[in-house]
N, C-alpha and C positions, 0 to 999 in steps of 0.2 A: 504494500500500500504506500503511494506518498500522498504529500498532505503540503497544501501551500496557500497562505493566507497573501490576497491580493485588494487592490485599491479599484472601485470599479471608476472609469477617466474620461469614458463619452459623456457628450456634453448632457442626454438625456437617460444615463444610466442602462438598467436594464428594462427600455422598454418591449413591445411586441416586436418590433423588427429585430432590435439584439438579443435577445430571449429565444427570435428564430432560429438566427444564427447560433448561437449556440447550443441548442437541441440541435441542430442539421451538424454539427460538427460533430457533438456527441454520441450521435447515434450512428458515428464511422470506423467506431470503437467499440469493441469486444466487452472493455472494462464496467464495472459498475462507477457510474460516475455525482457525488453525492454534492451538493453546493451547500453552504450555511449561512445565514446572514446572520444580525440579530435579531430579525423580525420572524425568519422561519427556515426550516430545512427543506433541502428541495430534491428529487432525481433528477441530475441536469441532463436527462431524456425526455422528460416529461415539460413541454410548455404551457400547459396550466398552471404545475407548481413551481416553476422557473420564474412566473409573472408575478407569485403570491410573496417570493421573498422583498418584494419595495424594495429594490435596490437601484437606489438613486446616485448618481454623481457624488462620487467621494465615500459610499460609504464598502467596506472593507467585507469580501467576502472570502469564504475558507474553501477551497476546492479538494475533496477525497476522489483520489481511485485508486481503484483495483483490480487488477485482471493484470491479464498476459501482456497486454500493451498499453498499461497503466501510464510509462516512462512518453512513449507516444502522443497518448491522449493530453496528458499534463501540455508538453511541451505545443500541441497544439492549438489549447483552448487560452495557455497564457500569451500567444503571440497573436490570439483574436483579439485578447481583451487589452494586450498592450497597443494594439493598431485601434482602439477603440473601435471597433466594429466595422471598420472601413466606413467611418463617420467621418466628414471634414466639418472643422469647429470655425 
């Protein structure tokens, strides 16, 4: 399992379009893949509960996975979040 707490940096958080993008990335992956905010936990497969965690500009979430291409998925979903969702600000 790794485990990596991150800043979320587009300008509108995690709305419905980034919440997409990130279910479409993580369902490219084998791994079980879990998100955390402070407001709630999520299956970041799932964009229902990806949309329930409020996570707005600036606030800090915790990404778990785990599976065979845990090291993969990580490195994929932090170079989404670090491109801020292919958002220009």
């Amino acid at each position: 399992m790794v485990e990596k707490t991150v800043t979320v940096q587009n300008k509108l958080g995690l709305h419905a379009r980034a919440a997409s993008l990130f279910v479409q990335t993580s369902q490219g992956f084998a791994s079980s893949i879990t998100v955390a905010s402070e407001a709630a936990t999520a299956d970041g497969k799932s964009i229902l509960k990806m949309m329930l965690l409020q996570a707005g500009k600036g606030t800090e979430i915790k990404l778990k996975i785990d599976g065979d291409d845990e090291d993969e998925a990580m490195a994929a979903l932090l170079d989404l979040i670090a491109t801020k969702f292919g958002e220009e600000e």
